[in-house]
ROTIMAR-194626 format. One record per atom (N, C-alpha, C): atom name; residue in three letters; residue number from 1; x, y, z. Coordinates in nm, 4 decimals, always signed. Layout:
// ROTIMAR-194626
a/r/k/xx/yy/zz
CA/ALA/NUM/X/Y/Z
...
//
This chain:
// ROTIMAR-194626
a/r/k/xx/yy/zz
N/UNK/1/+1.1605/-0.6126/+6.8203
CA/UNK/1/+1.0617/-0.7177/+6.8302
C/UNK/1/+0.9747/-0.6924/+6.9531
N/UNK/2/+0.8283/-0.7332/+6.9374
CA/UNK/2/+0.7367/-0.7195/+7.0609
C/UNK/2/+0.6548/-0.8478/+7.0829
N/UNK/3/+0.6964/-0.9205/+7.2021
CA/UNK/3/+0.6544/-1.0510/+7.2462
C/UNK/3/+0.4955/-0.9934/+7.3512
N/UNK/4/+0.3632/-1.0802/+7.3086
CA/UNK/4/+0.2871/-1.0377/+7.4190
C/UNK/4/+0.2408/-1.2304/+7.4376
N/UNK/5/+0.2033/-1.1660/+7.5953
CA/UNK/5/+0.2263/-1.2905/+7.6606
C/UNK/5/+0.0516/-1.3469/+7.7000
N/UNK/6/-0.0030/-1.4278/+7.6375
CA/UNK/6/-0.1389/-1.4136/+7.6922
C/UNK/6/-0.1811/-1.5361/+7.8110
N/UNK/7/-0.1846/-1.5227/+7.9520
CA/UNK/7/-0.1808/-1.6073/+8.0602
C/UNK/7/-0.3096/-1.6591/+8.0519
N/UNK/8/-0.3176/-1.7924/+8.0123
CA/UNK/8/-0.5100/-1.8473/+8.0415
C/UNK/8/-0.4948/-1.9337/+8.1283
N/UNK/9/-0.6407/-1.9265/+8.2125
CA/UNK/9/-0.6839/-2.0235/+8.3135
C/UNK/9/-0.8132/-2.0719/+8.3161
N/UNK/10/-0.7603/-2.2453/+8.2935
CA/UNK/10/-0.9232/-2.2933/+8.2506
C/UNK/10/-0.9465/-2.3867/+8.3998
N/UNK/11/-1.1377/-2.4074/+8.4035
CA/UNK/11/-1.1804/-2.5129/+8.4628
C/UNK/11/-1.0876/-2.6209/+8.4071
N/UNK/12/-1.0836/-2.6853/+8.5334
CA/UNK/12/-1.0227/-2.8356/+8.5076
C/UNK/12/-1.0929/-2.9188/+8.3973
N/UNK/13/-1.2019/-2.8988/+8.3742
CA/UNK/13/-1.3217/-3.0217/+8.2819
C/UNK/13/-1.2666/-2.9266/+8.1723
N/UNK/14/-1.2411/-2.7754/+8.1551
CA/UNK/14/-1.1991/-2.7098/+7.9942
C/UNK/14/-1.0955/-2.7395/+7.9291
N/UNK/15/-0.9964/-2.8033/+8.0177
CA/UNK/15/-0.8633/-2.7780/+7.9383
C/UNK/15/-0.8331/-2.8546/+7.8264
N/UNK/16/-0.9302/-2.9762/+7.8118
CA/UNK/16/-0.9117/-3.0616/+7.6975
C/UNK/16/-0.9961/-3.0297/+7.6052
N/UNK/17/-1.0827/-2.9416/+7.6138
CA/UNK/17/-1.1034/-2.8144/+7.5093
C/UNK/17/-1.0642/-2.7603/+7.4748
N/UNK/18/-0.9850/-2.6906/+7.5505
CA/UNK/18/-0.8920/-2.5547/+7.4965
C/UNK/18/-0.8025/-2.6049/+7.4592
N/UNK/19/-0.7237/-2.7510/+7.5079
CA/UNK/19/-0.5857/-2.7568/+7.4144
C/UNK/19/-0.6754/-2.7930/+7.2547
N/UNK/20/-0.8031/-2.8999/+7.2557
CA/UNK/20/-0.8510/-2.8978/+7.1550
C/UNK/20/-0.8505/-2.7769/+7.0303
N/UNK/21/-0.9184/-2.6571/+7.0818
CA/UNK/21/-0.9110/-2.5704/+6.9865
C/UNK/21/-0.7601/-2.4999/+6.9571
N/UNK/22/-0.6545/-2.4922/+6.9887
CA/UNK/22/-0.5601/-2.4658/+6.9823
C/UNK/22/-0.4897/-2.5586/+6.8705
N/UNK/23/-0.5216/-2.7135/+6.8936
CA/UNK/23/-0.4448/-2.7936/+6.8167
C/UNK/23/-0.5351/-2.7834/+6.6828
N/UNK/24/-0.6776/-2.7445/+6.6645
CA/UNK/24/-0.6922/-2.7276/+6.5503
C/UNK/24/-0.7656/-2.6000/+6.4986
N/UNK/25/-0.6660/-2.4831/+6.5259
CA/UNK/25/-0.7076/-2.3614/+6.5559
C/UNK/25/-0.6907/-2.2909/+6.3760
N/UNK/26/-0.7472/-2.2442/+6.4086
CA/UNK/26/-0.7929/-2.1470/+6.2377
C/UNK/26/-0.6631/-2.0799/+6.1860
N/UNK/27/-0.5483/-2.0807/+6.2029
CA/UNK/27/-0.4389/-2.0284/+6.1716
C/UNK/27/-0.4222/-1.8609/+6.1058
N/UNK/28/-0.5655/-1.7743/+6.1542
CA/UNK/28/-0.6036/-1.6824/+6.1194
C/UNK/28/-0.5131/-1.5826/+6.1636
N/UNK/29/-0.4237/-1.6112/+6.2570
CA/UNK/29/-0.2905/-1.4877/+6.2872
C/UNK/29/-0.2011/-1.4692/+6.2432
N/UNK/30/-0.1812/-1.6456/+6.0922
CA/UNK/30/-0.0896/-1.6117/+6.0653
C/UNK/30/-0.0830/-1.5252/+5.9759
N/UNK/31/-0.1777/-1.4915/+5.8907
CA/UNK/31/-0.1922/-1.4379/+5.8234
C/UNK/31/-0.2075/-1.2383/+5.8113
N/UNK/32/-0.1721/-1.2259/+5.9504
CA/UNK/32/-0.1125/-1.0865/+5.9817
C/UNK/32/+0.0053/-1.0212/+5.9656
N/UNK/33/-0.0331/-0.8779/+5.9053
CA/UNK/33/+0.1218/-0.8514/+5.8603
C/UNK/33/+0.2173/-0.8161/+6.0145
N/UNK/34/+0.3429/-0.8088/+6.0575
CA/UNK/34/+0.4165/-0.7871/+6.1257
C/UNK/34/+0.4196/-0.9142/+6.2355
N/UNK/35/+0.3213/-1.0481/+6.1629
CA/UNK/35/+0.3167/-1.1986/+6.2917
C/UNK/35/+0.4507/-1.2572/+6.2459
N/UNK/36/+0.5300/-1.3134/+6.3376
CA/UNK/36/+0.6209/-1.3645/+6.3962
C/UNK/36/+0.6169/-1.5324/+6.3661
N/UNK/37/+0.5690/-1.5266/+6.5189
CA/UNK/37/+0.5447/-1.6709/+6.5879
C/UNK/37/+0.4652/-1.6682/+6.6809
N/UNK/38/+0.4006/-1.8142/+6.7023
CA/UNK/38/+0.3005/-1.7917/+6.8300
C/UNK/38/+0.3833/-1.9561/+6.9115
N/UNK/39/+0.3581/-1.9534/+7.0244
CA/UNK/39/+0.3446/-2.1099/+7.0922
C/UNK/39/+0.3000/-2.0882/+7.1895
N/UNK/40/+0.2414/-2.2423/+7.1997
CA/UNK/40/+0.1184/-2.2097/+7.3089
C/UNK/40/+0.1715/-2.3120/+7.4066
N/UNK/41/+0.2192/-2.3180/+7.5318
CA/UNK/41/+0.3216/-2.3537/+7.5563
C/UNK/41/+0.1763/-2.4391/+7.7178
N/UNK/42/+0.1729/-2.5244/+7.7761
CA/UNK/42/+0.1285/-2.6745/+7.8831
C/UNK/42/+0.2160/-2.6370/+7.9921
N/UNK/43/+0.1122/-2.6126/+8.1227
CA/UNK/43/+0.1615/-2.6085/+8.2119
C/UNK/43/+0.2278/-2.7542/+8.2519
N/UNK/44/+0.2877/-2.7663/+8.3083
CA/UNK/44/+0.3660/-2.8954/+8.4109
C/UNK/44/+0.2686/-2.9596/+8.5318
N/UNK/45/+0.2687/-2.8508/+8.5885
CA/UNK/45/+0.1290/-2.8841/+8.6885
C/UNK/45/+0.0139/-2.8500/+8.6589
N/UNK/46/-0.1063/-2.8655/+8.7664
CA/UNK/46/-0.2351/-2.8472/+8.7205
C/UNK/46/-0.2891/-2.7102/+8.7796
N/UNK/47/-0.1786/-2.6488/+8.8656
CA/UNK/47/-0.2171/-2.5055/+8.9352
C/UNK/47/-0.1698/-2.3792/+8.8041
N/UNK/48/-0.0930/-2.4134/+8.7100
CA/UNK/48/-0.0786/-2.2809/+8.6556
C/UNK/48/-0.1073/-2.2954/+8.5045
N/UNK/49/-0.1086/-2.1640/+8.4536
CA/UNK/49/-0.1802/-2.1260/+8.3276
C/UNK/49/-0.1330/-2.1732/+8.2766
N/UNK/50/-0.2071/-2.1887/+8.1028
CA/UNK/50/-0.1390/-2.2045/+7.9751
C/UNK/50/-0.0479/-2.0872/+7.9539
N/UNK/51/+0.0103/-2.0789/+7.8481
CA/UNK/51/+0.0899/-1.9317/+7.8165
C/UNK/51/+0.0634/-1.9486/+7.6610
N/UNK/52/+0.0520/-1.8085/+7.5981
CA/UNK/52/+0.0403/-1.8359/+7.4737
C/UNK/52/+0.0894/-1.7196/+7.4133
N/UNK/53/+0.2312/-1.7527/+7.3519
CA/UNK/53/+0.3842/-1.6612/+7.3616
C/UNK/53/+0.3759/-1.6298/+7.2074
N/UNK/54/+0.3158/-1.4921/+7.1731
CA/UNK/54/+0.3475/-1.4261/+7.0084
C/UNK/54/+0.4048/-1.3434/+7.0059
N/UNK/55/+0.5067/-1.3560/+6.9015
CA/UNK/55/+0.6082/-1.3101/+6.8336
C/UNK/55/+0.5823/-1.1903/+6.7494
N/UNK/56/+0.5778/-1.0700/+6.7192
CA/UNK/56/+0.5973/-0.9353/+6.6785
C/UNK/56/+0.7000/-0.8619/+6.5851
N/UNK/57/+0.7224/-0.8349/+6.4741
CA/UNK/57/+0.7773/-0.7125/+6.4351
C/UNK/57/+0.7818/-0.5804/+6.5701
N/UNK/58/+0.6395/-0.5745/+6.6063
CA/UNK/58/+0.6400/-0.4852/+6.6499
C/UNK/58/+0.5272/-0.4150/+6.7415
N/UNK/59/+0.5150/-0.3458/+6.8046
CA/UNK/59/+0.3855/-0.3202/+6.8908
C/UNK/59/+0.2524/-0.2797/+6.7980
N/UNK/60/+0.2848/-0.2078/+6.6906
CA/UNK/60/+0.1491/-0.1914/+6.6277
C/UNK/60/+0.0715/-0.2717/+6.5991
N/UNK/61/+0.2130/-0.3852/+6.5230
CA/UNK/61/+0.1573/-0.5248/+6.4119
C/UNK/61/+0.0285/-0.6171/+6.5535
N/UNK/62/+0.0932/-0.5818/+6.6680
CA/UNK/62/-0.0069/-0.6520/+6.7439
C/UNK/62/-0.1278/-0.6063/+6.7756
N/UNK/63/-0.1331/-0.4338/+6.8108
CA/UNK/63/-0.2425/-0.3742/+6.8069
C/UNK/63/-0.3739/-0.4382/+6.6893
N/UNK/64/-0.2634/-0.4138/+6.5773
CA/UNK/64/-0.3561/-0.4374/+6.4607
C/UNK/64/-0.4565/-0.5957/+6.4513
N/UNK/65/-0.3981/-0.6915/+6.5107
CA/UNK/65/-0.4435/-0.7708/+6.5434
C/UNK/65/-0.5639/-0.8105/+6.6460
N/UNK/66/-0.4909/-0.7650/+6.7595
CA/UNK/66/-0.6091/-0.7664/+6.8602
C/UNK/66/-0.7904/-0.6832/+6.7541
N/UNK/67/-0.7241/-0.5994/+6.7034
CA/UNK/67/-0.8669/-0.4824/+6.6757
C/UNK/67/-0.9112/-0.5844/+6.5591
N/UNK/68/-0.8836/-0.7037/+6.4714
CA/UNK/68/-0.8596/-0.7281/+6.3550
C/UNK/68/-0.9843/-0.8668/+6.3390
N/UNK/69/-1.0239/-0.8612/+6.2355
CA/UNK/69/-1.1344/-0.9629/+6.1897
C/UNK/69/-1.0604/-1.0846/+6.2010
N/UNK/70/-0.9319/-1.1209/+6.1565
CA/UNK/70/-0.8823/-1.2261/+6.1705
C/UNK/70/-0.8988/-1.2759/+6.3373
N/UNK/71/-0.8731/-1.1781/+6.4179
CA/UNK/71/-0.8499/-1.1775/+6.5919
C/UNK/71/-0.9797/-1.2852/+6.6167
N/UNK/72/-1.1399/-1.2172/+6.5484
CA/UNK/72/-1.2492/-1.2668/+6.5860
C/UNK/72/-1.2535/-1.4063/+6.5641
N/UNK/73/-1.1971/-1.4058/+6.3976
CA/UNK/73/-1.2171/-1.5748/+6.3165
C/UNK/73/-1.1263/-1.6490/+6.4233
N/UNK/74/-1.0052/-1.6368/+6.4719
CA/UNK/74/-0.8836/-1.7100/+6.5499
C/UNK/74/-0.9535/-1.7270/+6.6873
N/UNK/75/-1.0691/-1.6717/+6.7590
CA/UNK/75/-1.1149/-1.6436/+6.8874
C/UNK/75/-1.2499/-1.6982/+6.8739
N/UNK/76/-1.3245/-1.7376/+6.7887
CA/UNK/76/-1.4643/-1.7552/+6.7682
C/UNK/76/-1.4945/-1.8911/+6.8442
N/UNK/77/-1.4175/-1.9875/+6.8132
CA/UNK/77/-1.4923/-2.1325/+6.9140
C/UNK/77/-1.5196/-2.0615/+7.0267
N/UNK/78/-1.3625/-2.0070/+7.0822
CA/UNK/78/-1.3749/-1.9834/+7.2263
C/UNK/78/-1.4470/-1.9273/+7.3242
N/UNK/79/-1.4678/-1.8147/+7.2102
CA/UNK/79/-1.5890/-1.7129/+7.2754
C/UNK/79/-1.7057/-1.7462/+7.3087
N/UNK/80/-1.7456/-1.8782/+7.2106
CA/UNK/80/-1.8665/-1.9063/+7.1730
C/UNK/80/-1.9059/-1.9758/+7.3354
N/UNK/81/-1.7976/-2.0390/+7.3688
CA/UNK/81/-1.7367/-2.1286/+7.4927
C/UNK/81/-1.8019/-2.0470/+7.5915
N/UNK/82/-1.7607/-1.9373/+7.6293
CA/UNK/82/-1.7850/-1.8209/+7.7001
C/UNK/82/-1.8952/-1.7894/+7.7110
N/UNK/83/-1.9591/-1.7142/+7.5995
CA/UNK/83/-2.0853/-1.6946/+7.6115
C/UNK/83/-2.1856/-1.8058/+7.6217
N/UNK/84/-2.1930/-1.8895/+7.5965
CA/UNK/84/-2.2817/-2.0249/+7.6560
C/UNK/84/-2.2913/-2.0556/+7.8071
N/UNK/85/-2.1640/-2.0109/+7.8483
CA/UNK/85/-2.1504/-2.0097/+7.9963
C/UNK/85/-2.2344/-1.9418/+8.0103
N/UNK/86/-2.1748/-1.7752/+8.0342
CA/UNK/86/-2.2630/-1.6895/+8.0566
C/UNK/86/-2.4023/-1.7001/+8.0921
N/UNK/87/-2.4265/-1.7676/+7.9417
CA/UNK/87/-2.5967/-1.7292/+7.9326
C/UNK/87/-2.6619/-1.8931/+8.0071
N/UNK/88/-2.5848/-1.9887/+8.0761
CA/UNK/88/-2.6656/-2.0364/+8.1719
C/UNK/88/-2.6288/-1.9969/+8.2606
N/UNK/89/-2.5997/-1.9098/+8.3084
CA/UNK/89/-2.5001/-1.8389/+8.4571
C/UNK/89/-2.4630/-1.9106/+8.5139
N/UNK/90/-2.3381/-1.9759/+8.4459
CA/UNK/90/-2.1887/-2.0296/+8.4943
C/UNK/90/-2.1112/-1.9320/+8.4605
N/UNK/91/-2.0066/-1.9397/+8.5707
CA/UNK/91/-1.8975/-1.8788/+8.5148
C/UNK/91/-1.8115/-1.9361/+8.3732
N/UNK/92/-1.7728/-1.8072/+8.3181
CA/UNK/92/-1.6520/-1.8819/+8.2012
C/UNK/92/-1.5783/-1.9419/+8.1881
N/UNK/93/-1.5431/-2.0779/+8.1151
CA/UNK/93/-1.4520/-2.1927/+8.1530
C/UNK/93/-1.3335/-2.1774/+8.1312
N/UNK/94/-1.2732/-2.0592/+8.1370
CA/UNK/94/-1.1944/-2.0031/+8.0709
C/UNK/94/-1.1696/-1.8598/+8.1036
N/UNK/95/-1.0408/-1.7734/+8.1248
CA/UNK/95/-1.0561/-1.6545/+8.1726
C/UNK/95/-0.8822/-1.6485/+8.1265
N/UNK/96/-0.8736/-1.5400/+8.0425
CA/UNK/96/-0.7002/-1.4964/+8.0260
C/UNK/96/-0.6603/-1.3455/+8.0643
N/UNK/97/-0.5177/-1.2773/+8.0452
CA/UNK/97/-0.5178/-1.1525/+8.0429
C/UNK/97/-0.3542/-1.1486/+8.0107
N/UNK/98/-0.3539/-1.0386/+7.9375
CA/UNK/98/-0.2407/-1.0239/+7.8525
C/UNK/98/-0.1208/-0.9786/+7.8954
N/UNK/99/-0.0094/-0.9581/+7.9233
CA/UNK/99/+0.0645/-0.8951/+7.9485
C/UNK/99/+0.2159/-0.8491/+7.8061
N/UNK/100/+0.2539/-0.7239/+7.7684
CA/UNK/100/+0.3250/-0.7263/+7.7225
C/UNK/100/+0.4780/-0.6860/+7.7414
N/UNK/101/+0.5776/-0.7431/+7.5901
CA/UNK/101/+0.6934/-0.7123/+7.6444
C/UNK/101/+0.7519/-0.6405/+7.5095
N/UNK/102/+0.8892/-0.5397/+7.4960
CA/UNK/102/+0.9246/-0.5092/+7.4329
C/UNK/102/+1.0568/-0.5771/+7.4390
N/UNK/103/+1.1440/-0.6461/+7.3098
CA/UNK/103/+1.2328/-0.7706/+7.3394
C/UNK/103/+1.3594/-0.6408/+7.3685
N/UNK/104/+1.4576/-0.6940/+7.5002
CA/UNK/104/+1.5961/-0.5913/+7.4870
C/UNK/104/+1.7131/-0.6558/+7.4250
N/UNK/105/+1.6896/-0.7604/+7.4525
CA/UNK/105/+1.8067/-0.8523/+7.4066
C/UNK/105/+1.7776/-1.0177/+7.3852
N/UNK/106/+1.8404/-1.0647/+7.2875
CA/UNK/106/+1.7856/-1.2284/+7.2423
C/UNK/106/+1.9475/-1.2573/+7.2358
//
């Protein structure tokens, strides 16, 4: 099994956006072959990230994803989020980065 871990950090005014699109998110990953599980797991406090914990067959099945049309349809509000920033030159309300794991033991 291959768990990747995606750490996001929003403006304080984003986060009731982002849990927004999450709670009614396009369910476009599930529909990948080698997807698992995902949870998108609320910080406790207001200093640390969301986490958003998917589940794997395997390292490819995730590759295939990230590169994958579904990736775009599952990512599209957000981006959209992003680039609006951008293009009034704000920063992005929103900023993640991935880290992965290969499971040794459950």
């Amino acid at each position: 099994m291959f768990v990747a871990i995606n750490y996001i950090s929003c403006k304080e005014e984003y986060k009731p956006r982002f849990e927004s699109l999450f709670l009614t998110r396009a369910h476009a990953i599930d529909r990948m072959p080698g997807f698992i599980e995902m949870k998108v797991l609320k910080p406790q406090d207001q200093q640390s990230d969301y986490l958003i914990v998917s589940h794997w067959e395997d390292e490819q099945a995730f590759k295939s994803w990230t590169g994958s049309t579904e990736f775009r349809e599952g990512h599209r509000r957000g981006f959209q989020d992003i680039e609006a920033a951008k293009s009034a030159g704000q920063e992005p309300p929103v900023t993640s980065s991935f880290k992965t794991y290969q499971v040794l033991t459950t």
